[in-house]
N, C-alpha and C positions, 0 to 999 in steps of 0.2 A: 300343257302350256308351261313352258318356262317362269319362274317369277323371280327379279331378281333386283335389289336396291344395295345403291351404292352412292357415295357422295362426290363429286368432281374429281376431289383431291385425293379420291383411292383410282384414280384411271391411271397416275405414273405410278402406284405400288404394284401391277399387273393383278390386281385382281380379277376375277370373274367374265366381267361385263368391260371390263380394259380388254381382255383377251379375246371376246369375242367382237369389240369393236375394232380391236386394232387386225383382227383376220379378214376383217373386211374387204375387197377389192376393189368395192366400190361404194362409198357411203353417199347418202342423199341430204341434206341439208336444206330440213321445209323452215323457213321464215325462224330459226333458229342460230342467229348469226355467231350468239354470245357461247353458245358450243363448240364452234373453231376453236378456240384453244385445247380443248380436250385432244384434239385430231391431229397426226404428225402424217400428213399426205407424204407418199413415198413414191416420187416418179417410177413407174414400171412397175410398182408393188400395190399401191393405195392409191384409188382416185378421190378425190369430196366434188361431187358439185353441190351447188347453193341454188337454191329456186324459191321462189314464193309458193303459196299454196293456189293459188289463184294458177301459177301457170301449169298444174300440174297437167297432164294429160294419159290416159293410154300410151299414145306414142311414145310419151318420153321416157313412161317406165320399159318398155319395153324397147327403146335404144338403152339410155341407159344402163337397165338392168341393175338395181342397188342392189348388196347383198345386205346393207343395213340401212334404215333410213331414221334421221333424228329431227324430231319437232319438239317445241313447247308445248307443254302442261295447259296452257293459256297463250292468246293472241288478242288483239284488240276485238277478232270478227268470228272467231273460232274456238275449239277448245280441240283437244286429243284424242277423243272419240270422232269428232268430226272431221281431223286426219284421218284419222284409222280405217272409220268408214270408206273414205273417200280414196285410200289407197288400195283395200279390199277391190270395190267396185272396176279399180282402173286396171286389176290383175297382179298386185302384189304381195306376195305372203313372204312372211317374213319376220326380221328381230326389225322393233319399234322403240326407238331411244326419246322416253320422255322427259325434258330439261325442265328440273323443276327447284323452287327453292323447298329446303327441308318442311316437310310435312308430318303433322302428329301421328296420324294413319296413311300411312304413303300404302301400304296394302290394299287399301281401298281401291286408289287407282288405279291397282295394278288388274285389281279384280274385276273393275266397271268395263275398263278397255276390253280385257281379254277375254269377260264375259259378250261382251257385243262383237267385238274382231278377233272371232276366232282362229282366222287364217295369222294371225300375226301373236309375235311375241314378244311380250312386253316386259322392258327394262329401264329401270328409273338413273336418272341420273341427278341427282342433288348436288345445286348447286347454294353453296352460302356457309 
């Protein structure tokens, strides 16, 4: 598994996790609105949809098809693992963008996730 932590404002220096999101073709946006900035969608190059977690489904991932999908750390009803799970279950492996503000042990969660959802790989994205 990949591990990899970076802060909002290293996504225009092209780091790492800039590069691998901006390769994206198709990124997913679960209930992570405050992430769009990060994202420069490129007609015919980079799609974003935006979805709640509530409306996820099989289907969708599989029209769809993200090559990246970004949620939050935290939600009012959910946390990161219980995207992750949830995106496992519905047939998605893949790079998992967690929108977080700076954390003392941000490796922690990078380790909780990746230990539980091992189909996916996990990328932080600090925000503050």
């Amino acid at each position: 598994m990949t591990q990899t932590k970076i802060k909002l404002d290293d996504v225009w220096t092209g780091s790492h996790v800039s590069a691998v999101l901006k390769a994206a073709s198709v990124v997913l946006v679960v209930d992570a609105t405050n992430a769009l900035a990060t994202l420069s969608p490129q007609p015919g190059r980079q799609s974003v949809v935006v979805t709640r977690k509530s409306m996820l489904s099989s289907q969708m991932i599989k029209t769809i098809q993200p090559d990246a999908v970004v949620g939050p750390l935290i939600s009012e009803d959910w946390d990161i693992v219980d995207l992750g799970l949830e995106l496992e279950a519905l047939g998605y492996r893949g790079d998992l963008f967690v929108v977080t503000k700076p954390l003392p042990r941000a490796e922690l969660v990078i380790r909780e996730v990746g230990a539980v959802c091992r189909g996916l790989t996990v990328h932080l994205l600090e925000k503050g």
